[in-house]
VMD Tcl script that builds the backbone (N, CA, C; Angstrom):
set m [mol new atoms 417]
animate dup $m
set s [atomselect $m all]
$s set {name element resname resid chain x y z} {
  {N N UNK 1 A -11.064 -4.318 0.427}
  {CA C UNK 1 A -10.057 -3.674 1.255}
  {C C UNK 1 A -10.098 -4.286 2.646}
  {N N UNK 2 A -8.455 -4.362 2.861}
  {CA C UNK 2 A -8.585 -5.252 4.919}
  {C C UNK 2 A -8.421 -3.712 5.258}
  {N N UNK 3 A -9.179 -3.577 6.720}
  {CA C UNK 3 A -8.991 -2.822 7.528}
  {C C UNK 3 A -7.647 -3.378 8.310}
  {N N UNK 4 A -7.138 -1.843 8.344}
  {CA C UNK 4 A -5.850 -1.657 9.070}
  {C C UNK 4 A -5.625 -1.316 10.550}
  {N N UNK 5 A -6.237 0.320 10.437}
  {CA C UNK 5 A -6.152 0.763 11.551}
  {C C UNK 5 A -6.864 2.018 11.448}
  {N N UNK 6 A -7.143 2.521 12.792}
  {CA C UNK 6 A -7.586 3.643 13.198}
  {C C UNK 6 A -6.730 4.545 12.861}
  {N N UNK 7 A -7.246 5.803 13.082}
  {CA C UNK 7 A -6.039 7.013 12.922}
  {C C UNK 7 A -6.828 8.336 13.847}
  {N N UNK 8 A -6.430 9.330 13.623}
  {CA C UNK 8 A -6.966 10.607 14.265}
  {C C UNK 8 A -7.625 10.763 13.158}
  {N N UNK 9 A -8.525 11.776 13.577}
  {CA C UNK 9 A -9.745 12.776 12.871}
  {C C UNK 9 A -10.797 11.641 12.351}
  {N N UNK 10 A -10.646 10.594 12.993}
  {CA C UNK 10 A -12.096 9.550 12.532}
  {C C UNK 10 A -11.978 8.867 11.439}
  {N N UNK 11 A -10.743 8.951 10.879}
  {CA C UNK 11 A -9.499 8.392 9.493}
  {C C UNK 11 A -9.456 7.071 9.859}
  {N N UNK 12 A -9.406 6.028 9.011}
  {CA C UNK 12 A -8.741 4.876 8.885}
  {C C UNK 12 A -8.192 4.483 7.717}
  {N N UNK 13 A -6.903 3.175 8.015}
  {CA C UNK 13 A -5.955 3.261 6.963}
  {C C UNK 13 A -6.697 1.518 6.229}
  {N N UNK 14 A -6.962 1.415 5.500}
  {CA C UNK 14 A -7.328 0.125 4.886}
  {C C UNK 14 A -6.038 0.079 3.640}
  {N N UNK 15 A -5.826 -1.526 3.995}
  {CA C UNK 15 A -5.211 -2.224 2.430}
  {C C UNK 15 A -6.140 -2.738 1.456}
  {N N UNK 16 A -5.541 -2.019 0.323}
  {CA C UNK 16 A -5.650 -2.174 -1.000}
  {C C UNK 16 A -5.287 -3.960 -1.377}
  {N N UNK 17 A -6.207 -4.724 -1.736}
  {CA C UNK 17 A -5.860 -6.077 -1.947}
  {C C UNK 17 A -6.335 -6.508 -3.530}
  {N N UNK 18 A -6.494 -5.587 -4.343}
  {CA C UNK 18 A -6.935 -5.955 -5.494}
  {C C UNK 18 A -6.815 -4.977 -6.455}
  {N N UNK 19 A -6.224 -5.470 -8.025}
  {CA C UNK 19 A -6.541 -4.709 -9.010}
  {C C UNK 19 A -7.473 -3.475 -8.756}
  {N N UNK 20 A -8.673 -3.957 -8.856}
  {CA C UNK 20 A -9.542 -3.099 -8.955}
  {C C UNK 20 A -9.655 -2.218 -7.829}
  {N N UNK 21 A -9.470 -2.497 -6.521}
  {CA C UNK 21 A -9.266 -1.718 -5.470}
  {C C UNK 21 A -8.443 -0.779 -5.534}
  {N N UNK 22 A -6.936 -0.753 -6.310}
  {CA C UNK 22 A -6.229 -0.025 -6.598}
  {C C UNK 22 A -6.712 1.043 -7.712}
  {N N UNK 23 A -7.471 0.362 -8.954}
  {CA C UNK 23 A -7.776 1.135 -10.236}
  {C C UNK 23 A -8.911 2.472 -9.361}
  {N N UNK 24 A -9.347 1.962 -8.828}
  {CA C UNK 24 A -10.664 2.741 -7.497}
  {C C UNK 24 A -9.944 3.802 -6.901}
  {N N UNK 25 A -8.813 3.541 -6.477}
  {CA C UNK 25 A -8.152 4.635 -5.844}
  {C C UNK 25 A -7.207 5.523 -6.644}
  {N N UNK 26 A -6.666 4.974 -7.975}
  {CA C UNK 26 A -6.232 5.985 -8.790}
  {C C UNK 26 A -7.140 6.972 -9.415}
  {N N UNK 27 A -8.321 6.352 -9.849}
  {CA C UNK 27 A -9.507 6.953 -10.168}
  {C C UNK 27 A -9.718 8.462 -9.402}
  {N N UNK 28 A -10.399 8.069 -8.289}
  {CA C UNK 28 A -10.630 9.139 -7.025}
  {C C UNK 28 A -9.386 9.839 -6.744}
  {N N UNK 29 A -8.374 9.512 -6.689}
  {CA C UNK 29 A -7.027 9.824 -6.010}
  {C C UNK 29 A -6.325 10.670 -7.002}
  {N N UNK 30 A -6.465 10.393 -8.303}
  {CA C UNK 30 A -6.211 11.089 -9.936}
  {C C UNK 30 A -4.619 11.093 -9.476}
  {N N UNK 31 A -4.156 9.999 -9.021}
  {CA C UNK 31 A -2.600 9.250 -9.324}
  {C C UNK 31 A -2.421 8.068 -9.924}
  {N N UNK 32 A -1.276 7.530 -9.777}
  {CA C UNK 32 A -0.926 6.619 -10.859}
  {C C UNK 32 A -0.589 4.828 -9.856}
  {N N UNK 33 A -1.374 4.745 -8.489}
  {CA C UNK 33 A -1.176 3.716 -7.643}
  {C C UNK 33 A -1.715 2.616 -8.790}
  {N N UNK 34 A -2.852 2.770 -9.354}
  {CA C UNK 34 A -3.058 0.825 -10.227}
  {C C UNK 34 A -2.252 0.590 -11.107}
  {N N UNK 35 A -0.997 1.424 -11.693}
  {CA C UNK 35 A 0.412 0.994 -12.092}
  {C C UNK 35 A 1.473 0.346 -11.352}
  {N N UNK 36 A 1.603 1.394 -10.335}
  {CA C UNK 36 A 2.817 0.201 -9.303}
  {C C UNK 36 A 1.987 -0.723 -8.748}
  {N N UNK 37 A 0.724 -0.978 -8.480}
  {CA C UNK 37 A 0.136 -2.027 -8.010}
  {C C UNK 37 A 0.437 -3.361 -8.830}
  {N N UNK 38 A 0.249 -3.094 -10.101}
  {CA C UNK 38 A -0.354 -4.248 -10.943}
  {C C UNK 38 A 1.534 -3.959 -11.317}
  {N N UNK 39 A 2.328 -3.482 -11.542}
  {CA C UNK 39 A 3.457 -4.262 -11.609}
  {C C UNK 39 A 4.232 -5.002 -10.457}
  {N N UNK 40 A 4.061 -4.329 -9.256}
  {CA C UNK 40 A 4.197 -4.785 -7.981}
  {C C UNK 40 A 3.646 -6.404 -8.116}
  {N N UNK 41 A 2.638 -6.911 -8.433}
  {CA C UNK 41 A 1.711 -8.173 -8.680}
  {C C UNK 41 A 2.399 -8.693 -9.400}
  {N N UNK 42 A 2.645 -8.260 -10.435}
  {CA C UNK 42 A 3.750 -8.730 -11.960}
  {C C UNK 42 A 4.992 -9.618 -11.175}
  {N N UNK 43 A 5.373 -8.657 -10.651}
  {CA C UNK 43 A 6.943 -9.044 -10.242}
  {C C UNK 43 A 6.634 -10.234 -9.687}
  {N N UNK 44 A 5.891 -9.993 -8.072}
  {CA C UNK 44 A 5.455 -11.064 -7.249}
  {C C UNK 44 A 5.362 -12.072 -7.434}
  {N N UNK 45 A 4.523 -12.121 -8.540}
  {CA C UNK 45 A 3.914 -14.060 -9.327}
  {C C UNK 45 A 5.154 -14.002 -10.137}
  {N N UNK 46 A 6.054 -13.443 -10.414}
  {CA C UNK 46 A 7.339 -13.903 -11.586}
  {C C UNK 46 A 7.790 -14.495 -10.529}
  {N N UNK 47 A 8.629 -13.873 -9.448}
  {CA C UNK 47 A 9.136 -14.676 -8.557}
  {C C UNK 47 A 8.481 -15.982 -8.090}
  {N N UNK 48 A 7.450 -16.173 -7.801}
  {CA C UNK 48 A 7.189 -17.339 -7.053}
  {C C UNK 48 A 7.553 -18.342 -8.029}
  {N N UNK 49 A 7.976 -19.442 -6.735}
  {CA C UNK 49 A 8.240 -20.977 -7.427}
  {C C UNK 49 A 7.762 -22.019 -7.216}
  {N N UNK 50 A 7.068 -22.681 -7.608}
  {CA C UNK 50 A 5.893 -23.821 -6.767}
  {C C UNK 50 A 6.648 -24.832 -6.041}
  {N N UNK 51 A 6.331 -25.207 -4.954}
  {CA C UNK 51 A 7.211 -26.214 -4.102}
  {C C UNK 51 A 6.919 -27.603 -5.078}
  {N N UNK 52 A 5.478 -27.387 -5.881}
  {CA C UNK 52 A 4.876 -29.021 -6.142}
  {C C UNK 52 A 5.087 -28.786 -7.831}
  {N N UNK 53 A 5.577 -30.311 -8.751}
  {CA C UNK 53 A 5.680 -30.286 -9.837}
  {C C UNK 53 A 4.711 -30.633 -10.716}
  {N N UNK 54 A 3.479 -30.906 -9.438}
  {CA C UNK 54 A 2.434 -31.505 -9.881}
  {C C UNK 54 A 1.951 -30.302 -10.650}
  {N N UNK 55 A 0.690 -30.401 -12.193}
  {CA C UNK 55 A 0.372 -29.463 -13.008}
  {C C UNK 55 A -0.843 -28.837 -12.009}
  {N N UNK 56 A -1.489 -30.113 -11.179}
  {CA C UNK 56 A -2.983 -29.173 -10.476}
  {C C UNK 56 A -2.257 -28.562 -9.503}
  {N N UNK 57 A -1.277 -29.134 -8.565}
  {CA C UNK 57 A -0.745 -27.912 -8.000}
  {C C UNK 57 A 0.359 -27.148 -7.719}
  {N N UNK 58 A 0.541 -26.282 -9.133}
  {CA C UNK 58 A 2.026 -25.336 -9.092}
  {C C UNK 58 A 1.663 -24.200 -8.635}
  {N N UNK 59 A 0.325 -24.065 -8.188}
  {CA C UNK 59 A -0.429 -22.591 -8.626}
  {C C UNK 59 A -0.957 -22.617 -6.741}
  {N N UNK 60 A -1.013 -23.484 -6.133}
  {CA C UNK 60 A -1.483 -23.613 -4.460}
  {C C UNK 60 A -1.165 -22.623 -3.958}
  {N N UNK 61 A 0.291 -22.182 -3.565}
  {CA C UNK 61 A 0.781 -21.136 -3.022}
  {C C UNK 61 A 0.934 -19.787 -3.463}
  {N N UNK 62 A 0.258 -19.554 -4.978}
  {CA C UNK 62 A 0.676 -18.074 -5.312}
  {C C UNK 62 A 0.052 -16.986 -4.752}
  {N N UNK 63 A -1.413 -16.752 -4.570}
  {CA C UNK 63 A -1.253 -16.013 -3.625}
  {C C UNK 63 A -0.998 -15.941 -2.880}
  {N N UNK 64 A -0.446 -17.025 -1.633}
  {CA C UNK 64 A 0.146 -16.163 -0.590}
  {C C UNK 64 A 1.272 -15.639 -0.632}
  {N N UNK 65 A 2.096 -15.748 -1.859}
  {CA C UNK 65 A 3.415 -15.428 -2.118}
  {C C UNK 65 A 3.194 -14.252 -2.239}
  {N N UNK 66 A 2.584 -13.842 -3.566}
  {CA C UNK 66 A 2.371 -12.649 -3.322}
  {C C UNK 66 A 2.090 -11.408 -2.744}
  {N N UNK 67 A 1.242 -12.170 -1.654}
  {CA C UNK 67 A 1.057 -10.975 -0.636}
  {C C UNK 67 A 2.068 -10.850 0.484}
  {N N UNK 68 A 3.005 -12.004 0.283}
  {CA C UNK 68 A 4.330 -11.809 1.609}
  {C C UNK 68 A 5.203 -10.693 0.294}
  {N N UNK 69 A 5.127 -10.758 -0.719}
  {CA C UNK 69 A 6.164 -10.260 -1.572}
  {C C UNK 69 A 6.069 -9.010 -2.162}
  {N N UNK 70 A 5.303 -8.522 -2.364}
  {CA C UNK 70 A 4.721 -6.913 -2.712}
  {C C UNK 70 A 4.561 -6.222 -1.644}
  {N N UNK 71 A 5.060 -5.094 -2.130}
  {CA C UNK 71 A 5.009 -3.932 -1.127}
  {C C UNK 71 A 3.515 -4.098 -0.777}
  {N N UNK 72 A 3.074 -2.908 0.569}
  {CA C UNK 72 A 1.892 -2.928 0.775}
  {C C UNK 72 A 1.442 -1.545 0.695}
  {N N UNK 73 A -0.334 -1.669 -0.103}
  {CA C UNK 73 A -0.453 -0.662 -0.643}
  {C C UNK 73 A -1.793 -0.386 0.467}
  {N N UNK 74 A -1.815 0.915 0.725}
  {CA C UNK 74 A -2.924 1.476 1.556}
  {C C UNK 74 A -3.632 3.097 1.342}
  {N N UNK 75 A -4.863 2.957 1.951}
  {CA C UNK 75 A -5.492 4.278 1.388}
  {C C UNK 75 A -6.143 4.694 2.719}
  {N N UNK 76 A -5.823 5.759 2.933}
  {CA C UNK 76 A -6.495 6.539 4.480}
  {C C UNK 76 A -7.923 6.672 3.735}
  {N N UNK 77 A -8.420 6.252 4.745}
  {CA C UNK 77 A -10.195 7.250 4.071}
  {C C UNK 77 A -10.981 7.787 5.828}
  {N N UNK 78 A -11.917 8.710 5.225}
  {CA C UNK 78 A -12.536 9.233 6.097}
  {C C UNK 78 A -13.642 8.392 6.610}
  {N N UNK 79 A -14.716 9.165 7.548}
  {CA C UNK 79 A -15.618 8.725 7.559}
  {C C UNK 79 A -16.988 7.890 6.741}
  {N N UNK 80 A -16.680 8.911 6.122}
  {CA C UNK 80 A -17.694 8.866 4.722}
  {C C UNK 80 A -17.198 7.632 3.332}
  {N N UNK 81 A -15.860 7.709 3.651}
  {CA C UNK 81 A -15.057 6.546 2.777}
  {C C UNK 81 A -14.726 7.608 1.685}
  {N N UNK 82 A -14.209 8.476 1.876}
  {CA C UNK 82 A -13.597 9.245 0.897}
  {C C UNK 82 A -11.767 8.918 1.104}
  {N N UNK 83 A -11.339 9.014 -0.119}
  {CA C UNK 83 A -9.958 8.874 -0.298}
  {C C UNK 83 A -9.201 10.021 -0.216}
  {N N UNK 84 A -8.070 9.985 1.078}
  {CA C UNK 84 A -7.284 10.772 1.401}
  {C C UNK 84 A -5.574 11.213 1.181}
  {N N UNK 85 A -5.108 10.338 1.329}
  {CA C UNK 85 A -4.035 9.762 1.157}
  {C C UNK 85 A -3.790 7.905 0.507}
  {N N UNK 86 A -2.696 8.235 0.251}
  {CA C UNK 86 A -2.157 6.866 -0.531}
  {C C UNK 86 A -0.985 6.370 0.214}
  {N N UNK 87 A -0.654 5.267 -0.007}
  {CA C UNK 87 A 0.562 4.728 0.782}
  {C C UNK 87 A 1.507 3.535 0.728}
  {N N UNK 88 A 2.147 3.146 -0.047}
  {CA C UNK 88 A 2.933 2.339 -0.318}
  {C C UNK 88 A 4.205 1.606 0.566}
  {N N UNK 89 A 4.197 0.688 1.248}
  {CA C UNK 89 A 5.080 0.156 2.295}
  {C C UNK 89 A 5.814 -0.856 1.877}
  {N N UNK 90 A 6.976 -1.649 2.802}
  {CA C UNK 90 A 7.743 -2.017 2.115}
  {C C UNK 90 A 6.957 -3.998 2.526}
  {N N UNK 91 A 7.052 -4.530 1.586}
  {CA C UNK 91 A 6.021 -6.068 1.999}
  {C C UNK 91 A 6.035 -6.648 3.417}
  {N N UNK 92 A 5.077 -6.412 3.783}
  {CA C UNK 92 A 5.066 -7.056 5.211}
  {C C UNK 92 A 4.810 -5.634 6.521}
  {N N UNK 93 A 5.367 -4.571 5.624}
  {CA C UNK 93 A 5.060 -3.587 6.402}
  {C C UNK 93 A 6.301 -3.483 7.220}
  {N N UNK 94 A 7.632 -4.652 7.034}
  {CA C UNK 94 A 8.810 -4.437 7.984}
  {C C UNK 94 A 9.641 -3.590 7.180}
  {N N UNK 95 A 10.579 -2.882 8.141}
  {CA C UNK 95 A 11.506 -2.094 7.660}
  {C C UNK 95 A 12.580 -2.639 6.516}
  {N N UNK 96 A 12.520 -1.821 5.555}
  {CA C UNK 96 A 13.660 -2.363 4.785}
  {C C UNK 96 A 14.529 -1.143 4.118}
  {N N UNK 97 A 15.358 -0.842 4.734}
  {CA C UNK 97 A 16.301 0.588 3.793}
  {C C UNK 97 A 16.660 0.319 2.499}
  {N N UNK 98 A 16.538 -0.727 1.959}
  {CA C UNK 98 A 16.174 -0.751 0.513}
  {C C UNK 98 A 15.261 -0.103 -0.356}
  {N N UNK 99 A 13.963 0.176 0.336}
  {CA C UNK 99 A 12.550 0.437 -0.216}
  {C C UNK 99 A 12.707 1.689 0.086}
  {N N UNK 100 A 11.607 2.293 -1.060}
  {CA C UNK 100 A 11.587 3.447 -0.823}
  {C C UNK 100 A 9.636 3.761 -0.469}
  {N N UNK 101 A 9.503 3.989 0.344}
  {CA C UNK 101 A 8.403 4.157 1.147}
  {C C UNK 101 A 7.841 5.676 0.433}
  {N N UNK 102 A 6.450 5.376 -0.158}
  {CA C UNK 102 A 5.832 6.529 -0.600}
  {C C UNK 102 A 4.341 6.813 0.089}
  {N N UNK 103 A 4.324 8.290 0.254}
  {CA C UNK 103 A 2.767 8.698 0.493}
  {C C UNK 103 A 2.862 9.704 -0.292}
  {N N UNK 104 A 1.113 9.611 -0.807}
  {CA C UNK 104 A 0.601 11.121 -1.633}
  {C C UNK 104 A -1.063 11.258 -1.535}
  {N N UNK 105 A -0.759 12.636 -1.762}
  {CA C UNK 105 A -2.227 12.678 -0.965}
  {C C UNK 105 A -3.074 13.006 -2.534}
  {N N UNK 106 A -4.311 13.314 -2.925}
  {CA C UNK 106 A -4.581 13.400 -4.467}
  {C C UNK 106 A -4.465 14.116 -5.118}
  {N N UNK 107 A -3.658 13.699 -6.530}
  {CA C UNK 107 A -2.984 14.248 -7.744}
  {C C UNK 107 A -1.654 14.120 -7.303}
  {N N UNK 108 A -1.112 13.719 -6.234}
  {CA C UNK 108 A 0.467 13.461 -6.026}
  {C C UNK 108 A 0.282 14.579 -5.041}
  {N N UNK 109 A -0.554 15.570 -3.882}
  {CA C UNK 109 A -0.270 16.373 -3.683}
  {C C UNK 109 A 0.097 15.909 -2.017}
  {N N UNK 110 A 0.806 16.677 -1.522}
  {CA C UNK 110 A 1.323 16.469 0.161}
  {C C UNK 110 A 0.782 16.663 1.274}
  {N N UNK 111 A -0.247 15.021 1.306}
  {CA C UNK 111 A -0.740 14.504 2.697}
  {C C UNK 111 A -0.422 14.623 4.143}
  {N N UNK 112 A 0.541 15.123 4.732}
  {CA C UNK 112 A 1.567 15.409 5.391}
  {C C UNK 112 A 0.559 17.093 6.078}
  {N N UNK 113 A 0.237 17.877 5.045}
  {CA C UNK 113 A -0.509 19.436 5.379}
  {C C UNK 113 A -1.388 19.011 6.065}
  {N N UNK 114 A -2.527 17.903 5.976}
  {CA C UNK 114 A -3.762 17.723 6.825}
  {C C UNK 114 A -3.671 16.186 7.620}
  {N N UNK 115 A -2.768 15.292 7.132}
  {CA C UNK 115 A -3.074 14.006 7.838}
  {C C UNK 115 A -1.863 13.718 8.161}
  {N N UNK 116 A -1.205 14.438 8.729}
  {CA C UNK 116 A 0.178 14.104 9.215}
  {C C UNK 116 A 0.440 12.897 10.448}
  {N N UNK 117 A -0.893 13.227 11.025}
  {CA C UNK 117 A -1.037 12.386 12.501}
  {C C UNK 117 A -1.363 11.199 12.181}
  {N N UNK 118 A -2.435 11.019 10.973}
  {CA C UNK 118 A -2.795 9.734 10.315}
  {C C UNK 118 A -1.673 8.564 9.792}
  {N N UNK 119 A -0.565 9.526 9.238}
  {CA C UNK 119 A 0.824 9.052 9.123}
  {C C UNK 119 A 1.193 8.709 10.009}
  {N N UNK 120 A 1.900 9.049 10.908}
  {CA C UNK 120 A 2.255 8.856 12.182}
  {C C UNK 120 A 1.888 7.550 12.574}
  {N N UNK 121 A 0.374 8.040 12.427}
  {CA C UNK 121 A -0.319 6.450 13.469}
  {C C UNK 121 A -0.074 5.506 12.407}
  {N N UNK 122 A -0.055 5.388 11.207}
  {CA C UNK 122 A -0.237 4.213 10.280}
  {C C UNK 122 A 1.571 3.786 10.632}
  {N N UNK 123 A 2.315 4.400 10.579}
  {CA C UNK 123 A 4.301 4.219 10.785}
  {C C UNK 123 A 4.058 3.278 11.857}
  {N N UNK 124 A 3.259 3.876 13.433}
  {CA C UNK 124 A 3.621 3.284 14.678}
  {C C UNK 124 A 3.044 2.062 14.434}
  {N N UNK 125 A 2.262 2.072 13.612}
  {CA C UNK 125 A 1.364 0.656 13.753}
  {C C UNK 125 A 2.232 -0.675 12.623}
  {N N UNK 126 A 2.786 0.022 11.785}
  {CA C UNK 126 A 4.194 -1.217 11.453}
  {C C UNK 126 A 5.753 -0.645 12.058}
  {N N UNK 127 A 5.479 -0.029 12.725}
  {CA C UNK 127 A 6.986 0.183 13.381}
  {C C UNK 127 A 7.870 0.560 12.563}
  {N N UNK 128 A 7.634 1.624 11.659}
  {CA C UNK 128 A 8.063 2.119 10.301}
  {C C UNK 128 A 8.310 4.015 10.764}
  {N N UNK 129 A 9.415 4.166 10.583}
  {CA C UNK 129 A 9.255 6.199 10.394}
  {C C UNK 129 A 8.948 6.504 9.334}
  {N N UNK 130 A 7.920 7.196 8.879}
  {CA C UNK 130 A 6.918 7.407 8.058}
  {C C UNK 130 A 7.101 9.175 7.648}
  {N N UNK 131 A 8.664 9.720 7.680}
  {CA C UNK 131 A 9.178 11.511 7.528}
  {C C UNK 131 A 8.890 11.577 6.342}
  {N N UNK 132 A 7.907 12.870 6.348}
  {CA C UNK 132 A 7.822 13.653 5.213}
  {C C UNK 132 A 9.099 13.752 3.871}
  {N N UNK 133 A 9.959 13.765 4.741}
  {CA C UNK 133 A 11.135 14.260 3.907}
  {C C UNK 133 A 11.713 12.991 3.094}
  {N N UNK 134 A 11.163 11.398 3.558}
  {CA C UNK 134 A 11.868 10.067 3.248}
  {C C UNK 134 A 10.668 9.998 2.105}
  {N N UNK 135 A 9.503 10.138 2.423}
  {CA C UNK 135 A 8.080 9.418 2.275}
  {C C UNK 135 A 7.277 10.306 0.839}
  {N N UNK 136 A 7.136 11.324 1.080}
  {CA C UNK 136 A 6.929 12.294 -0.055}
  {C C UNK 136 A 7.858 12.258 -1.062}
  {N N UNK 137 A 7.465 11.691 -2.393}
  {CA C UNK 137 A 8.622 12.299 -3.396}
  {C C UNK 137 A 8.621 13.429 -3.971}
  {N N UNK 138 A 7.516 14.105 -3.659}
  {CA C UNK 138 A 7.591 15.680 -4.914}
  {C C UNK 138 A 7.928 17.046 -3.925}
  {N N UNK 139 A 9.139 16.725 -3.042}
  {CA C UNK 139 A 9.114 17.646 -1.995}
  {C C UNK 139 A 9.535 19.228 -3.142}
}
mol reanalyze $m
mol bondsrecalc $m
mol representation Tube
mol addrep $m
């Protein structure tokens, strides 16, 4: 996981950069994030196209494609590294009214009751509005 950012209550928001980082947080989180992760990944490497026709290198640039091209996935944790919230952004973390921007806090339940501020700070920090009402799907 990259560290992201700080937040209130001693919270920080880290990205999720791996399969297994994701399977880790569905686990603990008892949601369904290492599904859109690993299709999120799917898509990503379908799209990419190698600039080179060479066979050793068609493959040079895929990860970084991928990580400009998938949404971005993040997990608030506490002090202790406990999992709080979940968070799904749109790739790059820039605005896109296309995307639909999700948080859930665990079992799908609404992060928003205790880490609302954590939200907040994670939005200001990609310059994203991060409303309950956009961001939550099980209102």
């Amino acid at each position: 996981m990259q560290y992201i950012c700080d937040a209130p209550g001693s919270t920080t928001w880290f990205l999720i950069e791996t399969e297994g980082e994701a399977a880790l947080e569905s686990d603990v989180m008892k949601h369904a994030v290492e599904k859109h992760f690993r299709l999120a990944w799917e898509a990503a490497a379908q799209s990419y196209r190698p600039t080179s026709s060479s066979f050793v290198e068609t493959n040079i640039g895929l990860k970084a494609h991928i990580q400009r091209a998938m949404p971005l996935f993040l997990t608030l944790r506490d002090a202790e590294g406990q999992a709080l919230a979940t968070a799904m952004l749109p790739p790059g973390g820039r605005p896109d009214p296309t995307f639909r921007i999700i948080i859930v806090g665990p079992e799908n339940r609404d992060p928003y009751l205790d880490h609302g501020e954590a939200i907040r700070t994670l939005g200001e920090h990609f310059g994203l509005t991060l409303d309950r009402s956009c961001c939550y799907p099980y209102r």
